[in-house]
C-alpha positions in Angstrom: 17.1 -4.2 6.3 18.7 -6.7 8.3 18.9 -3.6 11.4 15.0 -3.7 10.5 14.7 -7.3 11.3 16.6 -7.8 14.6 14.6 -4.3 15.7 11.7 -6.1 15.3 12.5 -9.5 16.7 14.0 -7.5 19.6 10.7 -5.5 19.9 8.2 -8.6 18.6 6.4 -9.0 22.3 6.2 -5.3 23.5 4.0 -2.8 22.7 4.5 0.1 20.2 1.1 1.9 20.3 -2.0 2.5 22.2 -5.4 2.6 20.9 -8.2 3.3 23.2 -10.2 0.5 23.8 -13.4 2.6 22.8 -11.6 2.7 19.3 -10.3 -1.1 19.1 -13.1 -2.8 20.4 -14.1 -5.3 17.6 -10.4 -6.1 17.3 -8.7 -4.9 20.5 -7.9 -8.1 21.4 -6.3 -9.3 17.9 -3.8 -6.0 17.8 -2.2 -6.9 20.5 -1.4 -10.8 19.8 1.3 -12.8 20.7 0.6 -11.5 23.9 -3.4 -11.5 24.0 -4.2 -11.5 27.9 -1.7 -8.6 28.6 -2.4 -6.4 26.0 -5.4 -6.9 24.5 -8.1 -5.4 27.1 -5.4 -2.6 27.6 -5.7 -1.2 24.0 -1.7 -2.4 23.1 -0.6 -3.0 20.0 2.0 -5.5 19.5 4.9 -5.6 16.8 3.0 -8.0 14.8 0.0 -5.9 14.3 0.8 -2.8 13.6 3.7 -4.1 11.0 0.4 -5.7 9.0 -1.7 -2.1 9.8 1.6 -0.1 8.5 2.2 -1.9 5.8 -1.7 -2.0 4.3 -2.1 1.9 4.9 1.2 2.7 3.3 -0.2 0.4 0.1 -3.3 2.2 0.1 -1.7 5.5 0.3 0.4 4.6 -2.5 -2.2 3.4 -4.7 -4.3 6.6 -4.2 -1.4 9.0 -4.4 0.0 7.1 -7.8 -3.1 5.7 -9.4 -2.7 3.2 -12.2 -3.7 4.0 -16.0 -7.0 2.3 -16.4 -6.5 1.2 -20.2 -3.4 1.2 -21.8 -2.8 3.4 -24.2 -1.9 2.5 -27.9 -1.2 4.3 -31.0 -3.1 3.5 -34.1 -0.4 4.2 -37.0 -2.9 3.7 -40.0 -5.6 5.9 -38.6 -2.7 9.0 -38.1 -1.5 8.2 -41.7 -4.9 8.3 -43.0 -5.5 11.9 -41.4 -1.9 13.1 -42.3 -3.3 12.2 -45.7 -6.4 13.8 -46.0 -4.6 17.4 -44.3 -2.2 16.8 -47.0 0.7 16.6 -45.0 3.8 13.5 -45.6 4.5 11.6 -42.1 8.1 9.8 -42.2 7.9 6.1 -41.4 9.5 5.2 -38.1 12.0 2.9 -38.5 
C-alpha cells in the first residue's frame, strides 16, 4: 500500500492514458487536471483522474458481478412447526 502511494505521488502530474479528444470532449479537459492547459486539449489523463475513473468502474463491476440479496431472508419457526404438524411428522427444538 504504502509502494501504491509514493507510485502515485511520483506519477501525480504525468499522464497514464490517452483518450481521444472525439471521446473526452465534455470532460477532456477535467481528466487531465492538475495539469489542465497541458493535457487537457491533448486527450491526457492525469493520475488523479483515472484513480477516481478506476476506482468507480471496479465498484460497479463488483456490484454487478456480486449483487446484493434484495430482502433478507428469515425463517418463520411457527409456520414450519405448524406444517410438520399437519404432515404428522415431530421437528426437534433447536436449542
Amino acid at each position: 500500500m504504502l509502494l501504491l502511494g509514493l507510485l502515485t505521488m511520483t506519477l501525480w502530474e504525468s499522464a497514464v492514458a490517452h483518450v481521444p479528444p472525439a471521446l473526452s470532449s465534455p470532460v477532456g479537459r477535467l481528466l487531465g487536471f492538475p495539469r489542465l492547459r497541458d493535457f487537457g486539449s491533448f486527450g491526457l489523463v492525469a493520475v488523479g483522474p483515472w484513480l477516481l475513473l478506476c476506482d468507480s468502474a471496479t465498484t460497479h463491476l463488483a456490484k454487478a458481478a456480486f449483487p446484493q440479496p434484495a430482502v433478507a431472508v428469515s425463517i418463520d419457526t411457527d409456520r414450519l412447526a405448524r406444517e410438520a404438524e399437519a404432515a404428522k411428522r415431530v421437528i426437534a427444538p433447536l436449542s
